[in-house]
C-alpha positions as YAML, in Angstrom:
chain: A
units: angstrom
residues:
- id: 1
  name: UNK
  ca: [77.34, 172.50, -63.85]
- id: 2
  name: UNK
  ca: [76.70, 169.00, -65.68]
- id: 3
  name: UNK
  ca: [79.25, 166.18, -65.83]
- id: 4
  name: UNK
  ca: [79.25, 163.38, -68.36]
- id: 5
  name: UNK
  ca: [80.39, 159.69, -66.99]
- id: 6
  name: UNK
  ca: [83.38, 158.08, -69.05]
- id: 7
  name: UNK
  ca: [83.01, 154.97, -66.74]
- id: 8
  name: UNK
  ca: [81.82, 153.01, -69.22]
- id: 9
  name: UNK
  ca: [84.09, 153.54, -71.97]
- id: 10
  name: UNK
  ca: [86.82, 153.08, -68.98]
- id: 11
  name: UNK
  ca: [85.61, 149.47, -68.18]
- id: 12
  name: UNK
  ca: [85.21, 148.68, -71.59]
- id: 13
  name: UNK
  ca: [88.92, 149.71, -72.55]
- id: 14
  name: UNK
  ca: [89.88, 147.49, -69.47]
- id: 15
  name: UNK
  ca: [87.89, 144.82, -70.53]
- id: 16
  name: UNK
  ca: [86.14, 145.38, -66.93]
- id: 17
  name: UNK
  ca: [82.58, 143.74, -66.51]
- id: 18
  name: UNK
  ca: [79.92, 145.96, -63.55]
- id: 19
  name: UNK
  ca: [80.32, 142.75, -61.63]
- id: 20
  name: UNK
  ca: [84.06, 142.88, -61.30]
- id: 21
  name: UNK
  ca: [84.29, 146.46, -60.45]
- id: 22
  name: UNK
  ca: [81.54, 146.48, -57.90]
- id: 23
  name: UNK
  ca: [83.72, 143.60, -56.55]
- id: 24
  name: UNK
  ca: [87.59, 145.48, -56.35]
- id: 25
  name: UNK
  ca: [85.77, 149.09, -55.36]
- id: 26
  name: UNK
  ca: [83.82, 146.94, -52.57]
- id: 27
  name: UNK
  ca: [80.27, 148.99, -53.78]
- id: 28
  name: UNK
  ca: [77.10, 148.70, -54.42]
- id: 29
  name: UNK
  ca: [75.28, 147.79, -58.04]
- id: 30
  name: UNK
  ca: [73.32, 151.20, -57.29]
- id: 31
  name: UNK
  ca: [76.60, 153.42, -56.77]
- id: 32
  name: UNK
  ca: [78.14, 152.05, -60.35]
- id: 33
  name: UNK
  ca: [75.21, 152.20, -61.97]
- id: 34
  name: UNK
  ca: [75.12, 155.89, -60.94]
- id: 35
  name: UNK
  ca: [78.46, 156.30, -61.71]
- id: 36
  name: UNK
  ca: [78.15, 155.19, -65.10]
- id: 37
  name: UNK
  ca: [75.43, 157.60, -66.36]
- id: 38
  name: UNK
  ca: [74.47, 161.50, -65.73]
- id: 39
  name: UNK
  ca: [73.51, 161.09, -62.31]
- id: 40
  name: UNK
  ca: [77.62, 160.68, -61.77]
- id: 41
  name: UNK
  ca: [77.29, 164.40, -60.18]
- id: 42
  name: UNK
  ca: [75.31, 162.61, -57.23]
- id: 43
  name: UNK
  ca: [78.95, 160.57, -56.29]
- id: 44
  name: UNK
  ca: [80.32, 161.46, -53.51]
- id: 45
  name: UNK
  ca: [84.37, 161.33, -54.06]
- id: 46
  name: UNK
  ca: [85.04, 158.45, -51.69]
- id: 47
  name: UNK
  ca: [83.23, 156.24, -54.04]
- id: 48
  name: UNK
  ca: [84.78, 157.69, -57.03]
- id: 49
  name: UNK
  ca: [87.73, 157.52, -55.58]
- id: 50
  name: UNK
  ca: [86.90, 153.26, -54.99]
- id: 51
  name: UNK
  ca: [85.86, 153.09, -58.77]
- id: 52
  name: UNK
  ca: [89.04, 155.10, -59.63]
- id: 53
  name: UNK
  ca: [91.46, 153.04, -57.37]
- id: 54
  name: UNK
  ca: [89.78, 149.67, -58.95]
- id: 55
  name: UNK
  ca: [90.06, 151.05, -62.44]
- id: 56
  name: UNK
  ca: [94.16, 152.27, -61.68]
- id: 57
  name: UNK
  ca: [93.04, 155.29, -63.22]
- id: 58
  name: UNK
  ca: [92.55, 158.73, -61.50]
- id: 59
  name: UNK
  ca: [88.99, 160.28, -60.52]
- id: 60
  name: UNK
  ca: [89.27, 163.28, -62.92]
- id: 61
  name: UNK
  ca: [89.60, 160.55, -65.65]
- id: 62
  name: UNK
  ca: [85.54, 159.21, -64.59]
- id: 63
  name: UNK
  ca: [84.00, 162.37, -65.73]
- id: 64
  name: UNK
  ca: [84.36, 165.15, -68.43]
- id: 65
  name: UNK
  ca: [82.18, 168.73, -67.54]
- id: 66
  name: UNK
  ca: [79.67, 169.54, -69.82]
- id: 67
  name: UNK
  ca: [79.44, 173.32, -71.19]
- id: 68
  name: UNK
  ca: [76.33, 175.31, -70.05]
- id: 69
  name: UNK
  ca: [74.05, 175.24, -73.33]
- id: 70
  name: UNK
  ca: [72.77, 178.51, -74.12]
...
């Protein structure tokens, strides 16, 4: 199963900079920067569940799943 980040489009709706957010979830660059691309799978929940908190938006909202290609 894939997942596709929406952290990005997220922040930018919320006018939220990687700087800030690493600042309210109290992570690391590495963990947003992982959260904010296809390696979002590798996340463990507590730390989407920081991003998600910072954001005020809820986890399932981070990521969309991606249909199996054939």
């Amino acid at each position: 199963m894939r997942f596709s980040s929406n952290l990005k489009k997220i922040m930018h709706n919320k006018h939220m900079s990687y700087e800030k957010l690493q600042g309210f979830a109290q992570i690391s660059p590495q963990s947003v920067a992982r959260a904010s691309d296809h390696r979002i799978s590798t996340c463990t929940l507590k730390i989407l569940g920081k991003i998600a908190a910072a954001l005020d938006v809820q986890v399932k909202d981070l990521f969309d799943e991606v249909p199996p290609q054939n």
